[in-house]
Residue frames as qw, qx, qy, qz and C-alpha x, y, z in Angstrom:
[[0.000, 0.890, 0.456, 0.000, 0.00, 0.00, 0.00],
 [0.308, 0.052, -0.081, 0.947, 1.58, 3.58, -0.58],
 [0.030, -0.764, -0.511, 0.394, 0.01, 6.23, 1.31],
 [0.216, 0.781, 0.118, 0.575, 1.99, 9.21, 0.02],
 [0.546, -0.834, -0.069, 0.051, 3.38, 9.72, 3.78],
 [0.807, -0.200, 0.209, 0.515, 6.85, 9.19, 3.11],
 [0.312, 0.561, 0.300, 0.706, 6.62, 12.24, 0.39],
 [0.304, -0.817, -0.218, -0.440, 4.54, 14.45, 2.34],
 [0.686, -0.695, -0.073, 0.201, 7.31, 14.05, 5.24],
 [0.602, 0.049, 0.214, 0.768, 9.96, 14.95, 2.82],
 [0.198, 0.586, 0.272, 0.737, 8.36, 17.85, 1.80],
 [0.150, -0.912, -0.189, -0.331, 7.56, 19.32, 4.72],
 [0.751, -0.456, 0.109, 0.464, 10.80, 18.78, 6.35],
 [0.552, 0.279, 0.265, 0.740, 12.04, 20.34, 3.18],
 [0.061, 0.757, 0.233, 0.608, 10.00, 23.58, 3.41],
 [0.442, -0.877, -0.102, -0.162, 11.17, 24.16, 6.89],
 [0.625, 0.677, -0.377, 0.094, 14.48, 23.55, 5.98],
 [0.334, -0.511, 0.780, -0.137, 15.28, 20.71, 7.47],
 [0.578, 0.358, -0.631, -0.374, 15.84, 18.22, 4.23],
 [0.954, -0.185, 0.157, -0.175, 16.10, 14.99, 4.78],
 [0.206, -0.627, 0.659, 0.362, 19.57, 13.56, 4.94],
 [0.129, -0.054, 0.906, 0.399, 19.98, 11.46, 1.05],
 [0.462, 0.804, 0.311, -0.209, 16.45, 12.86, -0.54],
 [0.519, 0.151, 0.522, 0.660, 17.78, 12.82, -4.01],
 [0.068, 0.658, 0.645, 0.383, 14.71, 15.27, -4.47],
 [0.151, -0.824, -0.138, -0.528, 14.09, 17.85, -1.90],
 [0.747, -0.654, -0.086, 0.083, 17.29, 17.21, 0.61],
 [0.774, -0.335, 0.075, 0.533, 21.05, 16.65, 0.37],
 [0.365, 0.335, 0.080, 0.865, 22.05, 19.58, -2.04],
 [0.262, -0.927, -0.164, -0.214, 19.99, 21.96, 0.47],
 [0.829, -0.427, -0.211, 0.295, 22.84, 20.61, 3.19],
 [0.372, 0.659, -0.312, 0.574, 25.55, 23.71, 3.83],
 [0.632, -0.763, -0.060, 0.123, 27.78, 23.26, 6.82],
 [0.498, 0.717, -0.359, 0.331, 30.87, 25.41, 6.71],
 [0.142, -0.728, 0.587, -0.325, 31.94, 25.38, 9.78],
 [0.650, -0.224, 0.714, -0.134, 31.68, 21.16, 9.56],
 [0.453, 0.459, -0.598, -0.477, 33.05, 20.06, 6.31],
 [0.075, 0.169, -0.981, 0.053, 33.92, 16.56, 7.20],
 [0.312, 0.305, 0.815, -0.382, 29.66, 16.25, 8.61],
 [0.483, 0.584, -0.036, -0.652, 28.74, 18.14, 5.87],
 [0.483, 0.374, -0.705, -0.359, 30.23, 14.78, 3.38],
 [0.034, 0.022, 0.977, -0.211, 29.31, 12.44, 5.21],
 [0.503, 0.399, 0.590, -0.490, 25.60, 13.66, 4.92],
 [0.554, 0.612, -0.242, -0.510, 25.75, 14.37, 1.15],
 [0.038, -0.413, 0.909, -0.039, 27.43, 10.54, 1.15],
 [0.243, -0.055, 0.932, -0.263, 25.22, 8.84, 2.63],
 [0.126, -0.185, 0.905, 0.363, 23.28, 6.58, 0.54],
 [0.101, -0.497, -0.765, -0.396, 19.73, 6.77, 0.92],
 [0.344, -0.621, -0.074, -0.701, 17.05, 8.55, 2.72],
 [0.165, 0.200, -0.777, 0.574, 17.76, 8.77, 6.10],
 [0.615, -0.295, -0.051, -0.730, 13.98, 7.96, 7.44],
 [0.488, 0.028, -0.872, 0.026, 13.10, 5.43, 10.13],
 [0.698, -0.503, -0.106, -0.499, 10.12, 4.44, 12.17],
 [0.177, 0.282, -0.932, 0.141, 11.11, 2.79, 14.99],
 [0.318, 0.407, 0.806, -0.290, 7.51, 1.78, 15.85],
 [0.303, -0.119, -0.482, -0.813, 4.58, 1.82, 13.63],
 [0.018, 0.093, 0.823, -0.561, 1.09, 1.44, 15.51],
 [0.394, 0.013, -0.414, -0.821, -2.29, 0.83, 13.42],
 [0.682, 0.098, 0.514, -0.511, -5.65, -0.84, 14.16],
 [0.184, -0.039, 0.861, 0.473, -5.76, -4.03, 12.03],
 [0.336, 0.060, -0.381, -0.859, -8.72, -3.47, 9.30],
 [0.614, -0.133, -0.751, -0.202, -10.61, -6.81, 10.30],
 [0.587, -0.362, -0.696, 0.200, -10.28, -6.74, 13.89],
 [0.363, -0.898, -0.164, -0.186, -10.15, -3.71, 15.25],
 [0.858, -0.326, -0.141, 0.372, -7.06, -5.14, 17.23],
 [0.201, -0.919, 0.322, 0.110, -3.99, -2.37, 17.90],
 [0.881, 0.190, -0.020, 0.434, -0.91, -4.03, 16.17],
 [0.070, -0.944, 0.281, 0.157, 2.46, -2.41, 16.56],
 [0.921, 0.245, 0.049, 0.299, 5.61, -3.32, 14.88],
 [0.133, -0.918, 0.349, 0.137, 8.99, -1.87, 15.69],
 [0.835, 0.336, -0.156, 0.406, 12.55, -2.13, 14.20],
 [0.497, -0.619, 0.026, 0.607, 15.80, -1.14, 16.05],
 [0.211, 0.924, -0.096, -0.306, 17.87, 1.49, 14.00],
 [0.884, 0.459, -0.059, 0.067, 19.85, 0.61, 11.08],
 [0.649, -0.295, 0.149, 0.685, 23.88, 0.20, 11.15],
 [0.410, 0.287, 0.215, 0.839, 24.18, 2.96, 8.74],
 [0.300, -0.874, -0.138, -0.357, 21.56, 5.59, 10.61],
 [0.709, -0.703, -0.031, 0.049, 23.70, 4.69, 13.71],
 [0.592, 0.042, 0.116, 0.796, 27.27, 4.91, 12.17],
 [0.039, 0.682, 0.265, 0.681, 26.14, 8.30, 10.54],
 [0.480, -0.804, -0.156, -0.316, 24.55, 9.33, 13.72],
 [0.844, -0.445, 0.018, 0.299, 27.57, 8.22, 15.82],
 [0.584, 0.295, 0.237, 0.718, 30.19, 9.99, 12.93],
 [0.043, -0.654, 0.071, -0.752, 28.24, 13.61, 13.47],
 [0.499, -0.840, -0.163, -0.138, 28.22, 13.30, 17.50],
 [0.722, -0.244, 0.046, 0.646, 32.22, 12.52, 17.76],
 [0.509, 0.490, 0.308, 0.638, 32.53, 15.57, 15.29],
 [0.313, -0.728, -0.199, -0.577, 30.36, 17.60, 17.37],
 [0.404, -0.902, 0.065, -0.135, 31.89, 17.23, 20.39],
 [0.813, 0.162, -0.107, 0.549, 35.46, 17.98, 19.51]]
């Protein structure tokens, strides 16, 4: 099923200019950090959209029932994310 949520979170992240890190469309060429070159390639690097739920939490269509499904956080959100906090507190 595609809702159109995954768009509609890119874009408004975009218009409040905060892109999404790897949005070929409306993210990584927004990305200027001078005074953090080294976080500023690593986000224009990295490989896809940077988007993760770590829960999702919907009523199932048949029962009624509350389902939730959660993933932990990819290795590459958490490298990334681990690469711009060492940077950040040099």
């Amino acid at each position: 099923m595609e809702t159109g949520c995954t768009h509609q979170i890119r874009v408004h992240l975009a218009h409040i200019s905060r892109p999404v890190i790897g949005d070929p469309v409306y993210g990584t060429q927004a990305i200027s950090l001078p005074r953090h070159p080294a976080i500023e390639r690593w986000l224009r690097a990295f490989p896809r959209q940077a988007l993760h739920a770590r829960g999702l939490p919907f009523e199932h269509p048949e029962t009624g029932e509350t389902m939730t499904f959660s993933a932990p956080l990819p290795n590459d959100l958490a490298d990334l994310m681990a690469h711009i906090r060492q940077a950040l507190s040099v």
